[in-house]
VEXNUTI-791200 format. One record per residue (C-alpha): residue in three letters; x, y, z. Coordinates in steps of 0.001 Angstrom, whole numbers. Example, Ala and Ser with C-alpha at 12.3 -4.5 7.8 and 13.67 -1.06 7.14 Angstrom:
+------+---------+---------+---------+
: type :      px :      py :      pz :
+------+---------+---------+---------+
:  ALA :   12300 :   -4500 :    7800 :
:  SER :   13670 :   -1060 :    7140 :
+------+---------+---------+---------+
//
This chain:
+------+---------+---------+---------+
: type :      px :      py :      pz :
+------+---------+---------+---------+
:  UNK :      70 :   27029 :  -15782 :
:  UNK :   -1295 :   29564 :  -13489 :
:  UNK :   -4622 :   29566 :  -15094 :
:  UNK :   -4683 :   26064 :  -14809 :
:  UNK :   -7999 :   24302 :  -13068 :
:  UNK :   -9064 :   20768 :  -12048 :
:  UNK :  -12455 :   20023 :  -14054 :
:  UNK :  -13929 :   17873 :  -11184 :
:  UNK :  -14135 :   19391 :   -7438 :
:  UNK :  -13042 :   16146 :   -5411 :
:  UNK :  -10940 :   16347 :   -2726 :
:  UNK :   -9207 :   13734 :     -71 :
:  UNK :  -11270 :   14180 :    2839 :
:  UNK :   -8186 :   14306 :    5330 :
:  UNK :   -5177 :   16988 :    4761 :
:  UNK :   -3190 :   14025 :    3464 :
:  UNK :   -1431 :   15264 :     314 :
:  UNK :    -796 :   11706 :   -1058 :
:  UNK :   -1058 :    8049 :    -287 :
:  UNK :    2512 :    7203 :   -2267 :
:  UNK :    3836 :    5688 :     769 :
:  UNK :     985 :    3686 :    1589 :
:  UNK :     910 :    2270 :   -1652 :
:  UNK :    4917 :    1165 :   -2132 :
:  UNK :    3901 :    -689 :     998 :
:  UNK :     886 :   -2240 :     366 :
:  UNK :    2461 :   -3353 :   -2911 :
:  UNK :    5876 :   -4702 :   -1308 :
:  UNK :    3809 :   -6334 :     961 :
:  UNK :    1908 :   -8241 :   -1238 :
:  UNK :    5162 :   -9078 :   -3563 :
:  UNK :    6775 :  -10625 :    -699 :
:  UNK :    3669 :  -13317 :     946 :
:  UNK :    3279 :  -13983 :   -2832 :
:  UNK :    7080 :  -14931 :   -3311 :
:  UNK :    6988 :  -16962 :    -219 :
:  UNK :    3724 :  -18774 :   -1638 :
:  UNK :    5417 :  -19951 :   -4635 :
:  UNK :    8660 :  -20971 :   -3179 :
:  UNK :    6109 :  -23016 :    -804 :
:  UNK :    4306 :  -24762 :   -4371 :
:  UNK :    1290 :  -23140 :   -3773 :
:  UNK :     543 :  -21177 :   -6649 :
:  UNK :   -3003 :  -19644 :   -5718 :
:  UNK :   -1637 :  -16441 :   -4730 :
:  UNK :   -3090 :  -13325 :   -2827 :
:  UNK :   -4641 :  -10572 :   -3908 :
:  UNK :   -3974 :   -6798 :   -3839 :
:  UNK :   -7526 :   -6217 :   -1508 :
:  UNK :   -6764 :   -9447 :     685 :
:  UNK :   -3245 :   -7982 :    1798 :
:  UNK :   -4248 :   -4373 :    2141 :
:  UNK :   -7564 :   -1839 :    3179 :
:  UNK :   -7965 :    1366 :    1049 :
:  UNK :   -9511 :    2670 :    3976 :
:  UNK :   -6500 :    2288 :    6296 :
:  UNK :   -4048 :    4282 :    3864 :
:  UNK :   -3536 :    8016 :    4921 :
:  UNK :   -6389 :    9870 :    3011 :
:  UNK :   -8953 :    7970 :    4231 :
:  UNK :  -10882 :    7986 :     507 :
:  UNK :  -12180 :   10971 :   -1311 :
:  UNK :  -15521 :   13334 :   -1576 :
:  UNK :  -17202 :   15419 :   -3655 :
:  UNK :  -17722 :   19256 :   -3396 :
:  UNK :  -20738 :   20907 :   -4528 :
:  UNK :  -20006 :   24391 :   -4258 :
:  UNK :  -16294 :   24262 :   -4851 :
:  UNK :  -14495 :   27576 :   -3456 :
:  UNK :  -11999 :   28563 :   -6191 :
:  UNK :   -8655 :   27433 :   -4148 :
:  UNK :  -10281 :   24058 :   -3934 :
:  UNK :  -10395 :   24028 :   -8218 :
:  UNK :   -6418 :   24728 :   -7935 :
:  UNK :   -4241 :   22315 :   -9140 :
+------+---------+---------+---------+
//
């Protein structure tokens, strides 16, 4: 595996290695006002992008590289 390379140069734009946490949140989050919706009747529940921002979570989105160095290409 030491030779081995990503294909595409994107990167997270902040030092943010992953956004794990953010998502078990997001997700729990959205489980939970949905359970309490049902138990209410109302059965028109939330959605994923209603409960949570993508742009709020740790890595703040990604970007592209044009002239990738070669520890940016390691996996």
């Amino acid at each position: 595996m030491s030779r081995s390379r990503k294909k595409t140069p994107i990167i997270g734009i902040t030092t943010a290695e992953t956004e794990k946490k953010n998502k078990l949140e997001a997700n729990r989050r959205l489980r939970r006002l949905n359970r309490i919706k049902i138990d209410k009747g109302d059965y028109d529940l939330f959605q994923l992008r209603e409960i949570s921002n993508v742009w709020g979570f740790d890595k703040d989105g990604k970007r592209y590289l044009k002239e990738p160095e070669r520890k940016d290409l390691m996996k």
